[in-house]
N, C-alpha and C positions, 0 to 999 in steps of 0.2 A: 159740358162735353162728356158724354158719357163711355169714358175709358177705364181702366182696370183699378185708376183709386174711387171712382165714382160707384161702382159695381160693390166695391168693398165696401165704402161707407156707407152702403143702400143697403146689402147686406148686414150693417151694426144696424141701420135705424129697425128691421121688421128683427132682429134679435133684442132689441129694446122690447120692442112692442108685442110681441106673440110669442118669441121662443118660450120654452117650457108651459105653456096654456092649451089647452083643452079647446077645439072649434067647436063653437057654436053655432056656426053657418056656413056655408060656402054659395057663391053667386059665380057663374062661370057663364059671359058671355062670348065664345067665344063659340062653333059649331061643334067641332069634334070635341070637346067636352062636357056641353051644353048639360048632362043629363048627369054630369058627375054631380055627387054631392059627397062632404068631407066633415061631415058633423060629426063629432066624436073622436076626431085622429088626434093627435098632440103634436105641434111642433117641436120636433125634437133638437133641430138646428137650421141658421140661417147662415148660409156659406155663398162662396163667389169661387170662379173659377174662372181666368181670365174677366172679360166681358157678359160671360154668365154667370145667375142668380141660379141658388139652390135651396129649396126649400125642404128639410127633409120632414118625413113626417112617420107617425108610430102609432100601433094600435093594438091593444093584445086581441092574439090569437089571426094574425093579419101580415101578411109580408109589410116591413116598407115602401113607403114608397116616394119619388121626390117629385115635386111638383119644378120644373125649371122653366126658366124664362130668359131674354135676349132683352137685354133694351136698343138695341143701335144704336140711332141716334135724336131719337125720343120721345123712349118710353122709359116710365119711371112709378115705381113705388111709395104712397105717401101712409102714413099711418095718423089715425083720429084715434078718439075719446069717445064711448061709446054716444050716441045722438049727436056730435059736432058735427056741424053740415061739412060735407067734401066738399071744397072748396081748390081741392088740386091743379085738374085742370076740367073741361066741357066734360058732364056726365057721356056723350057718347064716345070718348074714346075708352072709359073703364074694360076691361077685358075680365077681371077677375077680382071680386071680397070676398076677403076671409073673416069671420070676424070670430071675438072670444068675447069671454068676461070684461078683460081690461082692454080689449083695444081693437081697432079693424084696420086692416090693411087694405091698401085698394091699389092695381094697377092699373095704369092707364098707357095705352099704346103698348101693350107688349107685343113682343118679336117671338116665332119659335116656341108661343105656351107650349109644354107638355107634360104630361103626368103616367110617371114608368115607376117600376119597382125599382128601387132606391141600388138594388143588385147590377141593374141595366146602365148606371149613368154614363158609365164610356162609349153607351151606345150616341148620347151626346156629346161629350166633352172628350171619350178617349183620344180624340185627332190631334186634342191640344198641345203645345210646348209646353218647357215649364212655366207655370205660374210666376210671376213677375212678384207677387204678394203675396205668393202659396209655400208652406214647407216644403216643398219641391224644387223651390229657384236651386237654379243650376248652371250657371252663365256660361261652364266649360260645354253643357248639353247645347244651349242655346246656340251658342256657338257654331257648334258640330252640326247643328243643321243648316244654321244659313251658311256655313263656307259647301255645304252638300250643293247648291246652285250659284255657282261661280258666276253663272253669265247676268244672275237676274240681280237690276238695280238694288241698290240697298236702302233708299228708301221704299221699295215695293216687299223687301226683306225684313223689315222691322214692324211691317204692319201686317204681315202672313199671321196667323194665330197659331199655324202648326209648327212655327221657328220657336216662337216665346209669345206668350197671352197678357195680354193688358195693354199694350200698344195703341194708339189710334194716330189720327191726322197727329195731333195738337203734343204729341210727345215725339214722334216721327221727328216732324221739322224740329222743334229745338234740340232732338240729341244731334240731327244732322248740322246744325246751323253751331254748336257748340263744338263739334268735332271737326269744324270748318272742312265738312262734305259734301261734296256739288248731289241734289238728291240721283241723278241720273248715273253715280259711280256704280262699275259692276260691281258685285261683292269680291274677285278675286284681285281688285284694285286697291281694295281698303285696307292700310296697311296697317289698322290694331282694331281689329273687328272686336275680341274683349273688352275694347275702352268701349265701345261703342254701344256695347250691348250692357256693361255695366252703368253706365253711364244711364239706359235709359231706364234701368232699376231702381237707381238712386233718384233720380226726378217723379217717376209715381212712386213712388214711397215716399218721399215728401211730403206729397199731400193729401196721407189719407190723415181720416178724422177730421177733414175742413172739406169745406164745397169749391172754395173759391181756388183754382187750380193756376200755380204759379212754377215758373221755373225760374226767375228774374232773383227773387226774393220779397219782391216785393208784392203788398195785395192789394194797392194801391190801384183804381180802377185807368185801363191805360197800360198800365206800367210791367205787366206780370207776365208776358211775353215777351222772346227777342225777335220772333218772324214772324210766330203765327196768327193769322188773321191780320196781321200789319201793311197792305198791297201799298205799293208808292211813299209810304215812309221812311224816315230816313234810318238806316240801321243804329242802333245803338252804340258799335264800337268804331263803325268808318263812316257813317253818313252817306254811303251808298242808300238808292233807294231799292227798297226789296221788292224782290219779284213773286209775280202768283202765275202758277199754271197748272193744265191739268197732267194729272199722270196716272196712264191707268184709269180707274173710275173714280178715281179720288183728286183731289188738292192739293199742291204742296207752295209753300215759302221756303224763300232762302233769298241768301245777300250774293248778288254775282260778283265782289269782292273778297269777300271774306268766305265762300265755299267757289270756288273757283271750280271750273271746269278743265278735266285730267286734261294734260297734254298728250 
C-alpha cells in the first residue's frame, strides 16, 4: 500500500542506487516529456514528501531541477544492476529509466511525472501539511488544520494531504479503529483530535525501512491489521464482525462495537 512509509522507503531504495551518480541516460516514456533527456545531471538527493517522490538533480552551469513523481496506488520504483533484466513489473507500464554507472532505476505506473526547477517544488507539494516523516511534523499544525473543518468526518480528515501527508486508507482505519472512532465522527466531535493525529505518526513511522506494513505488531501474514482489509471477520478485541463501506471515493473498516456511533 503505497502510503507515506512506502514513499519513504522507495525514496531510500533509488538513494541506494543512483544518489550521488552521474546519468548516463534517461528514457522518458511518458508525452510531455518524451523529448527530455538527462544525460549528464547528478542526482543529488532522493527525498519523499508525503506520498510524493523527489528526485532532485544538479548540473554545473544549470538551474536545478526535480524530477517528481506520485505513485497512488500502483506505481512504484525498482532499481537493477546494470544488464539485470527488469523484471518489476509488464515493460508497458515503465513511464521513466534513469540509468548510471552503477545502477538503473525504472518506474512503473507513475502518477503526476513532472520535471520543474528544483526552485518551483511548492508549485507541487506547497498544498501539503506537514510531513508525517519530514523535519516539518508538526502535530500542533496538523491539528490546527483539521479542527479548521469542524463539520468534515474525520476519517475524510486524516486522509486530506493538506491536514498532514502520508496518510492513506490503511492508516486512516487503524488510527480510527485504535482510537475507537465511528469513521463518520465530525471532527468538532472528537474529543483528543492530538491523540489522534499523533497516533497516526507513530504507526507510519513504525514501518519505515520494512515493506511489510503493520500496526498489530505483528508481520505475521493475516495478522498485521486490526480492520483493514478484514470485511466480516471477527474483530480482534470483541469479536464483532467488521464492517466495510464506502466513504467518499474511498473505503473504510471499522468494528460497530468497539468505534461506535456518536449518540
Amino acid at each position: 500500500m503505497p502510503e507515506g512509509d512506502t514513499v519513504w522507503n522507495t525514496a531510500r531504495v533509488l538513494e541506494r542506487a543512483i544518489q550521488g551518480e552521474v546519468l548516463t541516460g534517461s528514457d522518458f516514456r511518458v508525452p510531455q516529456l518524451a523529448a527530455k533527456d538527462l544525460t549528464g545531471w547528478t542526482v543529488a538527493e532522493s527525498a519523499s514528501r508525503g506520498k510524493h517522490l523527489l528526485l532532485r538533480l544538479t548540473r554545473d552551469g544549470d538551474q536545478p531541477l526535480t524530477l517528481h513523481s506520485h505513485l497512488r496506488m500502483d506505481g512504484a520504483w525498482r532499481a537493477y544492476a546494470p544488464g539485470e533484466r527488469w523484471a518489476g513489473r509488464p515493460a508497458h507500464l515503465i513511464r521513466v529509466v534513469l540509468k548510471t554507472a552503477r545502477s538503473v532505476a525504472v518506474g512503473y505506473h507513475l502518477h503526476e511525472l513532472a520535471l520543474v526547477p528544483t526552485a518551483d517544488e511548492d508549485s507541487l507539494v506547497g498544498h501539503l501539511g506537514p510531513d508525517l516523516l519530514g523535519a516539518d511534523w508538526d502535530p500542533d499544525e496538523a491539528v490546527r488544520r483539521i479542527a479548521a473543518s469542524p463539520d468534515v468526518p474525520i476519517a475524510e480528515a486524516l486522509l486530506d494531504q493538506r491536514n498532514l501527508a502520508g496518510v492513506g486508507n490503511l492508516y486512516k482505519a487503524e488510527t480510527l479503529f485504535l482510537r475507537g472512532l465511528w469513521p463518520w465522527t465530525p471532527v468538532s466531535a472528537v474529543r483528543n483530535l492530538e491523540g489522534a493525529v499523533k497516533l497516526a505518526q507513530k504507526l507510519v513511522a513504525s514501518n519505515r525501512g520494512r515493506w511489510t506494513q503493520t500496526t498489530t505488531g505483528s508481520l505475521r501474514r493475516g495478522q498485521t491489521s486490526y480492520v483493514y482489509g478484514r470485511r466480516a471477520q471477527p474483530c480482534r478485541r470483541c469479536g464483532s464482525a467488521i464492517q466495510k463501506e464506502d466513504q467518499e471515493e474511498r473505503i473504510t473498516y471499522w468494528c460497530p462495537r468497539c468505534q461506535p456511533k456518536p449518540s
